[in-house]
LOVOTOR-460925 format. One line per field, with one value per residue (C-alpha): residue number from 1; y, z, x. Coordinates in Angstrom, 3 decimals. Layout:
BEGIN
kedo <- NUM,...
Y <- Y,...
Z <- Z,...
X <- X,...
***
This chain:
BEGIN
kedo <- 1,2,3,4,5,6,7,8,9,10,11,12,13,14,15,16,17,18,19,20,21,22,23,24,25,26,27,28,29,30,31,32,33,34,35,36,37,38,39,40,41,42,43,44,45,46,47,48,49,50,51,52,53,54,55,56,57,58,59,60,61,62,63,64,65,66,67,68,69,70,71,72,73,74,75,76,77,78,79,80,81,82,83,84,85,86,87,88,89,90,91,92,93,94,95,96,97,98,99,100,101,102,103,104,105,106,107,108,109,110,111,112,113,114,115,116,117,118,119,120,121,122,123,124,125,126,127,128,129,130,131,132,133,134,135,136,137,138,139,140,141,142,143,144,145,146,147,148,149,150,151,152,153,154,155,156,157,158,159,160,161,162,163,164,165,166,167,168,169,170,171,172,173,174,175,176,177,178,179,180,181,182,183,184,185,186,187,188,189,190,191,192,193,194,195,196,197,198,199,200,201,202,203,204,205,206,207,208,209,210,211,212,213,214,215,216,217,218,219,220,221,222,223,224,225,226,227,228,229,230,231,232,233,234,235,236,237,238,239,240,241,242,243,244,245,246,247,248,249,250,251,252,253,254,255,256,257,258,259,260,261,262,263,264,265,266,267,268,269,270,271,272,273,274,275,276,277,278,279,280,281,282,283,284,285,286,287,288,289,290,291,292,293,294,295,296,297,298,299,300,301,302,303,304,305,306,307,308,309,310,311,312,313,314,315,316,317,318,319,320,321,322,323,324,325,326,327,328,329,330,331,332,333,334,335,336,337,338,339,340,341,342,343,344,345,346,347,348,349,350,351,352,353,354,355,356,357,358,359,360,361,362,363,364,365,366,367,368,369,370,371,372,373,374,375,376,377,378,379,380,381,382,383,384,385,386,387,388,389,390,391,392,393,394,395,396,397,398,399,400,401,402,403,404,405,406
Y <- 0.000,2.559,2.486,3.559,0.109,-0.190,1.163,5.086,6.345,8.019,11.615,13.403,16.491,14.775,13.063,16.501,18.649,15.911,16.468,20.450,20.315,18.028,20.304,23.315,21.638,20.830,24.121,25.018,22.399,22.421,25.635,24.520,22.719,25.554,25.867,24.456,27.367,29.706,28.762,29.204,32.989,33.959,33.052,29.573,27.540,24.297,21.577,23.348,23.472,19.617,18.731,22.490,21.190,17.568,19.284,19.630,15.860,14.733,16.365,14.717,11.063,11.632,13.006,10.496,7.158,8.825,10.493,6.984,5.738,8.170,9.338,7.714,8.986,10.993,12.626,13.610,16.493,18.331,17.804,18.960,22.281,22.398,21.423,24.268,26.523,25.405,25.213,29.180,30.283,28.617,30.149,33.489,33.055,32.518,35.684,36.796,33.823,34.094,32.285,28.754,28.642,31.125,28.567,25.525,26.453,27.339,23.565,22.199,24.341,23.648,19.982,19.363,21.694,19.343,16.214,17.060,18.298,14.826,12.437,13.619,14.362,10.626,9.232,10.614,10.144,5.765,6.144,7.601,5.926,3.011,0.150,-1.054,2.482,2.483,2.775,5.545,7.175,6.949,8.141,11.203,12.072,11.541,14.501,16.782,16.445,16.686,19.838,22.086,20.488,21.300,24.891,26.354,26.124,28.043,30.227,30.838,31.359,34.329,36.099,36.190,38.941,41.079,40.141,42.747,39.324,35.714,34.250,36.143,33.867,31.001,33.559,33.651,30.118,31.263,32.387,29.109,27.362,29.541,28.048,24.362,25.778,27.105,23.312,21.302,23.395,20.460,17.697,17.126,16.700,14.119,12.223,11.702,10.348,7.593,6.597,5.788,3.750,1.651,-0.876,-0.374,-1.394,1.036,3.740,2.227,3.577,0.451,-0.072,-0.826,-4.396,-4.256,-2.162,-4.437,-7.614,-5.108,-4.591,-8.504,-9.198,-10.589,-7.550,-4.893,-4.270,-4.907,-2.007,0.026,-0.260,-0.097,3.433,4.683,3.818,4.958,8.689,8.665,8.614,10.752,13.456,13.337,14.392,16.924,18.854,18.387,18.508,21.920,22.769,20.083,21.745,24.753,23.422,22.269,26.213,26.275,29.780,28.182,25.112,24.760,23.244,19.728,19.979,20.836,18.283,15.265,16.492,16.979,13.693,12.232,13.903,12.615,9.328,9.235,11.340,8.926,5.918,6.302,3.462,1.126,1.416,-0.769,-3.914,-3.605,-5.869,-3.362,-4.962,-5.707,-2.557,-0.444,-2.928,-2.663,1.448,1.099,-1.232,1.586,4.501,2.983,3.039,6.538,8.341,7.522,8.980,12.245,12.867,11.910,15.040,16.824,15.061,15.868,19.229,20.913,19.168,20.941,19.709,16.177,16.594,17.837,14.811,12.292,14.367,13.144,9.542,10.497,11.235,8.457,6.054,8.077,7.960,4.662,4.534,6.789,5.464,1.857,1.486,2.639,0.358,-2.485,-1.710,-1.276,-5.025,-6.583,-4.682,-6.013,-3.709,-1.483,-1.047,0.601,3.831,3.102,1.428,4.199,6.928,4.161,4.772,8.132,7.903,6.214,9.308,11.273,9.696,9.713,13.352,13.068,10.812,12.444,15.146,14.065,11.085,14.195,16.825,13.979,13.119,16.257,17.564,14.624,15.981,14.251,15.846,15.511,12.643,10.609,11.389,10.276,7.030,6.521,7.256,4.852,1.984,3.587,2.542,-0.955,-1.867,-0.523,-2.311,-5.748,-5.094,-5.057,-8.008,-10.671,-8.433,-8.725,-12.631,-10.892,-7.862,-9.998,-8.312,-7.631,-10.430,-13.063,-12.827,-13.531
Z <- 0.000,1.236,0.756,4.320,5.376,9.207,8.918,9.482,12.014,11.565,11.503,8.886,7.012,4.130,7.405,8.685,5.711,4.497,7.552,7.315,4.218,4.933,8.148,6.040,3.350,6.031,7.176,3.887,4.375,7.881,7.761,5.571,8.587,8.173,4.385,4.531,6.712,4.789,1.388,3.286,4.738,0.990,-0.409,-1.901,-2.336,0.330,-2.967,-4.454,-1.124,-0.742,-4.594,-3.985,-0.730,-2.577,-5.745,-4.283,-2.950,-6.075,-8.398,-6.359,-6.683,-10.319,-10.443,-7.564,-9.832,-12.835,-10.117,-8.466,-11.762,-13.180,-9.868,-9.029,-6.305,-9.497,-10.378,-6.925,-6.230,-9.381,-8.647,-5.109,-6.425,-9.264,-6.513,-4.550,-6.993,-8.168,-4.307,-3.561,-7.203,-5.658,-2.269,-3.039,-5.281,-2.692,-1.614,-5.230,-6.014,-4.340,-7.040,-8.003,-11.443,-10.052,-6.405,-8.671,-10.725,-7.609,-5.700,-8.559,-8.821,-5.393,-5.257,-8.446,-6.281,-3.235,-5.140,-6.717,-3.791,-1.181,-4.296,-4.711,-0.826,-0.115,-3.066,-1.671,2.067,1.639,0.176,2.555,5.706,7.647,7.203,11.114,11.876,9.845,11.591,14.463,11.103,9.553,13.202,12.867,9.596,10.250,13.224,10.453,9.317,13.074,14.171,11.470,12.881,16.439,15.890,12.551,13.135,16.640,14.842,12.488,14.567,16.064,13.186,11.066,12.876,12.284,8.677,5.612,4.064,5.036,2.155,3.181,6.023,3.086,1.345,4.811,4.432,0.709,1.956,3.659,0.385,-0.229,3.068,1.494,-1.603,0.377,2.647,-0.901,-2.441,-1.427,-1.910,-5.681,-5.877,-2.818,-4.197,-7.546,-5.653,-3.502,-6.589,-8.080,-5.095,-5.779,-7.797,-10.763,-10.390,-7.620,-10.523,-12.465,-13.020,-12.962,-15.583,-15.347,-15.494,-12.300,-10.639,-11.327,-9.939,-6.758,-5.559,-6.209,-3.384,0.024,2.042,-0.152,-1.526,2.102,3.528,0.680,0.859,4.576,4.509,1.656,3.820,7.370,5.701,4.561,8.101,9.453,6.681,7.550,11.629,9.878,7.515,9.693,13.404,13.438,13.011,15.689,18.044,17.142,18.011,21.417,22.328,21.703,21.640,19.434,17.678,17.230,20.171,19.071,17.054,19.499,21.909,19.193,17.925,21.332,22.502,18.938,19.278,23.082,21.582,19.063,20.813,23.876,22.100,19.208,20.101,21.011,17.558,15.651,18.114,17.730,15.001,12.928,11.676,14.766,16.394,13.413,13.358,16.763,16.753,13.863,15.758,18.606,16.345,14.763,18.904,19.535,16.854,16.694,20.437,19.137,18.644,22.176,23.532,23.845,26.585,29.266,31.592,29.485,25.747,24.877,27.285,26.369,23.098,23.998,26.249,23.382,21.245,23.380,22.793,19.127,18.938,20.440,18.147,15.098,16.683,16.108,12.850,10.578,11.003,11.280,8.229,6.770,8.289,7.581,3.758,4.114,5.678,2.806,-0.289,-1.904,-1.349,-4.795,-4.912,-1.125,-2.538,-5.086,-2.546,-0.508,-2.648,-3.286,0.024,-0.500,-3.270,-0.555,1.196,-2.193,-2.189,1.056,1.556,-2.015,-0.647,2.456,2.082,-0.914,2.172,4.576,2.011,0.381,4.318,5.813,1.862,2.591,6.116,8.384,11.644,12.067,14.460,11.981,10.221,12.745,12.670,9.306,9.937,12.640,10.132,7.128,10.678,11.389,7.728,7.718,10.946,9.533,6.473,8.300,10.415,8.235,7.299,10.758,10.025,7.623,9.822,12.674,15.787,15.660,18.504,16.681,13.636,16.016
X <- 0.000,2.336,6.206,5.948,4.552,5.320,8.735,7.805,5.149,2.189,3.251,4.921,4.619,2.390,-0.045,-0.112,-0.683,-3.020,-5.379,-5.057,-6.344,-8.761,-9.756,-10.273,-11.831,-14.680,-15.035,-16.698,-18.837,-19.425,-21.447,-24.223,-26.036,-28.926,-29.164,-32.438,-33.454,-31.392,-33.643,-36.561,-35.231,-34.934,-37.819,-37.291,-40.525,-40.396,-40.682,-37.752,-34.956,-34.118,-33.298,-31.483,-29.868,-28.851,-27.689,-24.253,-23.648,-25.645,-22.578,-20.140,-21.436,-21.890,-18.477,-16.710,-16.881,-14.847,-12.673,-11.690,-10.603,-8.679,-6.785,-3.462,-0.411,1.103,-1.846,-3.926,-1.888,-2.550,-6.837,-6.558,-5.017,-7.772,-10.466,-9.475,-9.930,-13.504,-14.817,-13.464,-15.689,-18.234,-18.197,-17.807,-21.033,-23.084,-24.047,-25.041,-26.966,-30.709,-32.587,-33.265,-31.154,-28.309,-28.771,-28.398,-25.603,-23.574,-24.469,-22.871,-19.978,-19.397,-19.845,-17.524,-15.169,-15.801,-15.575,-12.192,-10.252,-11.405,-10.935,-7.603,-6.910,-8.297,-5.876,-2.827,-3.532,-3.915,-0.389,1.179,-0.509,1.570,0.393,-0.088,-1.940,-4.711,-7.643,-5.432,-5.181,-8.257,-9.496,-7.142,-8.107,-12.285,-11.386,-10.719,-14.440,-15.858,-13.815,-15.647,-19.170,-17.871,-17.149,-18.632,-22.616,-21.987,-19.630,-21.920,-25.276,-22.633,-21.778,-24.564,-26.596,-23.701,-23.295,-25.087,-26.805,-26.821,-25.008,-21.919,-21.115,-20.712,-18.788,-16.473,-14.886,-13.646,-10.036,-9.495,-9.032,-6.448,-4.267,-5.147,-2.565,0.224,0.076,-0.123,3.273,5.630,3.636,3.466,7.557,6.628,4.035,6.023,9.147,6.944,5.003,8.213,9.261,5.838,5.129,4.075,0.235,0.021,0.628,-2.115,-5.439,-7.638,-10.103,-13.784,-13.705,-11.500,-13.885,-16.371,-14.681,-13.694,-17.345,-18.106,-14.880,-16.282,-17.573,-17.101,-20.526,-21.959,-19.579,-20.393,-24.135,-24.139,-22.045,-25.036,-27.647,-25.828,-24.934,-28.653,-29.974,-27.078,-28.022,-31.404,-30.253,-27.556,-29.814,-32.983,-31.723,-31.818,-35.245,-36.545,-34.222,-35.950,-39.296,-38.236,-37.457,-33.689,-31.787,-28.927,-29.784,-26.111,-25.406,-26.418,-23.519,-20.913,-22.258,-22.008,-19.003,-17.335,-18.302,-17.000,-13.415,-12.876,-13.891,-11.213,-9.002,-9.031,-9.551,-7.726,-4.602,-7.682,-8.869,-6.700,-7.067,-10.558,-12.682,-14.007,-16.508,-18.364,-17.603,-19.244,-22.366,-22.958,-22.768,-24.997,-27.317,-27.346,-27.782,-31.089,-32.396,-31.373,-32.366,-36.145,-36.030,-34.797,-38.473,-39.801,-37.366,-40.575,-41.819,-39.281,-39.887,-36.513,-36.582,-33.367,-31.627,-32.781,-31.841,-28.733,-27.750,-28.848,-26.417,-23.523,-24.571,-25.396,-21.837,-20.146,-21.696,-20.665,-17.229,-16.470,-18.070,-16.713,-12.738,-14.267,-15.813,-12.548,-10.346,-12.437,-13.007,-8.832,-8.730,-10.575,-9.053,-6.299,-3.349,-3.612,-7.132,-7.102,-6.887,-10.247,-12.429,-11.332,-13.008,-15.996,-16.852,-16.774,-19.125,-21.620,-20.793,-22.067,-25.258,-26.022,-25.821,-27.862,-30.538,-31.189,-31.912,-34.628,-36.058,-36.295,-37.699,-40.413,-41.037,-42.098,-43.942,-46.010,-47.833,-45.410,-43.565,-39.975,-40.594,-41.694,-38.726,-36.367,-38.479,-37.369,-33.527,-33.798,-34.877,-32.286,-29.379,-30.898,-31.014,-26.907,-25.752,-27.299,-25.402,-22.117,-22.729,-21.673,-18.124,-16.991,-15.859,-13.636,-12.138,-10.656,-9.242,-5.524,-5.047,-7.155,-5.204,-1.525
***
C-alpha cells in the first residue's frame, strides 16, 4: 500500500498537511447545517430546497466514480489544487446567487469543487498511511471532518446577525481554500518520488472491469451499501436537526452539534490506540445497531420538563456512536481490499458518502412535503441505521481483531 509500510510512524509532514487540508476543506462544508433554513429565509418555495440542498452531494457522486478511476499517487496532487480553486468560485457566489437557477448552478460548482479536492486528498492520504496504523489514522483524519461540525454552526449562529446578508457567512470560508494551496506546495515533488518507489500497479489507473470484480470481493458491496444507507440517516439528523431543536425552544440550535461532535473527538481522541485492536466490523455494526435506537427517540425530547436539554444529552450519545463509525468502516473496507485497490475502494466509500448526503436530504424533504412531523422522520432514519448495521454483520468474520489474527 504505502512504501511507508510499518517502517515510518504516523506523523509526517504529508499526514499533517493531508489532515489540514482536509480540516479546512470541512469548514466550507461544515457551515451549511442551516441551508435548509437559509432557502426558506430567501424566499425559496419548500418543494424546491431539498433537490437544492442535494444538488451539491448529487454532483459529487456523479463526479466520484470517474474520479476513483482516473486518480493515481502521481496525479492527486494536481486535482486537489484544481479542486481548490472550483470550491473558492463557488463560495464566493453565494451571496449573489438568491434564485433557483443562479442557487443551482452554484451547488454544482461547489460539489464538483468538493468532489475534486477529497478524491484527490483521499488518493494521496492511503499512500502515505503506515500500514499497522490504519484505523489511528483513519481516526485522525475523520477529526478533520468533526472539528468544522464542532465549531462552525456556533460560529456561524454568532456572526450572522452582524453580517449585511446571510449568504456572506458562506462567502467567509472562501479564503481558507487559499491556506489548502500554500500546505499542498511540497507535496506534488513528494508524491512523484513515492510513486516511483511503488510498484508499478500502484501507478495504475484500474479499468472498469477491475472495478467491477472489486465490488463482487467478500464484504465490499456490504460495507459500501451499509455506509449509503448509514450517511442517509445521518443526513437526515444533519440537515434536519436543526429545526426540531428549534421546536423544542432552543436559543442556538447549534449546540447539538458541538455536543455530538465533542463527545466524537474525546472518543477518538481517547480511544484512538484502542482502535486498531478492535474488530471493525463488529464494532461499526454494533454502533450502527445503537444509532437505529437513539435516533427515533430524538423525537420523544418533547416530553421531558426541558426538551433541549434532552436533546442535547442524546447528542452526546449520538456522537459516540458516530465515533467509532466513521474510522471503522474505513479500516475495515482497508482489511478486505487487496493492497492497490485501497486507494479506489477508498473513494468508493466516498461515493456512498455522495449519495447519502444526495438521498437524504430528498427522504427528509419527500417526508415532511407529505404531512409528516420531524418525528416521523427520525423514525425513518432509525430503520435507514438498522437496515446498515445488519449489512455489516456478516463483514466482521472478515475484519478480525488484531489479537485473533496472532
Amino acid at each position: 500500500m504505502s512504501a511507508q509500510g510499518d517502517s515510518k510512524g504516523l506523523f509526517s509532514y504529508e499526514f499533517a498537511a493531508l489532515c489540514t487540508a482536509s480540516l479546512l476543506c470541512y469548514c466550507n462544508l461544515a457551515i451549511f447545517y442551516g441551508f435548509y433554513n437559509y432557502l426558506d429565509h430567501i424566499g425559496i418555495p419548500a418543494m424546491w430546497r431539498g433537490p437544492l440542498l442535494a444538488l451539491e452531494p448529487l454532483t459529487a457522486l456523479i463526479l466520484r466514480p470517474f474520479l476513483s478511476t482516473r486518480l493515481t499517487l502521481g496525479n492527486s496532487t494536481r486535482a486537489m489544487r484544481l479542486g481548490v480553486a472550483v470550491a473558492f468560485l463557488a463560495l464566493v457566489s453565494y451571496p449573489f446567487a438568491d434564485t433557483i437557477p443562479a442557487i443551482a448552478a452554484v451547488r454544482v460548482v461547489h460539489g464538483a469543487g468538493y468532489a475534486i479536492l477529497a478524491s484527490g486528498l483521499i488518493t494521496t492520504f492511503t499512500h502515505f498511511l503506515p500500514r499497522n496504523r490504519v484505523a489511528q489514522g483513519f481516526g485522525i483524519l475523520s477529526l478533520t471532518t468533526l472539528l468544522p461540525s464542532a465549531l462552525m454552526p456556533p460560529f456561524v449562529e454568532l456572526v450572522t446577525p452582524l453580517l449585511p446578508g446571510p449568504g456572506l457567512a458562506y462567502a467567509m470560508a472562501a479564503p481558507l481554500m487559499l491556506l489548502v494551496l500554500l500546505l499542498l506546495a511540497p507535496m506534488g515533488r513528494k508524491a512523484r518520488h513515492l510513486a516511483a518507489a511503488l510498484p508499478p500497479e500502484h501507478s495504475q489507473r484500474p479499468n472498469w472491469s477491475e472495478v467491477r470484480q472489486d465490488i463482487r470481493l467478500p464484504g465490499v458491496l456490504r460495507l459500501l451499501l451499509a455506509h449509503l444507507a448509514f450517511l442517509s440517516g445521518h443526513t437526515i439528523v444533519y440537515f434536519f436537526i436543526k429545526s426540531w431543536s428549534l421546536s423544542l425552544g432552543e436559543a442556538n440550535p447549534g449546540l447539538f452539534f458541538t455536543c455530538a461532535n465533542v463527545a466524537t473527538i474525546a472518543l477518538r481522541v481517547l480511544g484512538m490506540r484502542v482502535f486498531d485492536r478492535l474488530n471493525p466490523g463488529r464494532a461499526v455494526a454494533l454502533a450502527l445497531l445503537f444509532l437505529a435506537v437513539l435516533v427515533p427517540c430524538f423525537g420523544l425530547a418533547g416530553v421531558f420538563a426541558n426538551g433541549p436539554a434532552a436533546l442535547n444529552a442524546m447528542a452526546v450519545l449520538y456522537g459516540l456512536a458516530i465515533g467509532l463509525c466513521m474510522p471503522l468502516f474505513n479500516a475495515a473496507m482497508f482489511r478486505v481490499s487487496p493492497a492497490h485497490l485501497r486507494g479506489l475502494n477508498t473513494n468508493l466509500l466516498l461515493v456512498a458518502l455522495d449519495a447519502g448526503f444526495f438521498l437524504g436530504p430528498v427522504i427528509g424533504g419527500v417526508v415532511l412535503a407529505a404531512g409528516y412531523g420531524l418525528q416521523s422522520l427520525f423514525m425513518v432514519c432509525g430503520g435507514l441505521l438498522l437496515a446498515a448495521g445488519l449489512f455489516v454483520l456478516p463483514v466482521a468474520r472478515l475484519t478480525p481483531a488484531d489479537s485473533a489474527k496472532r
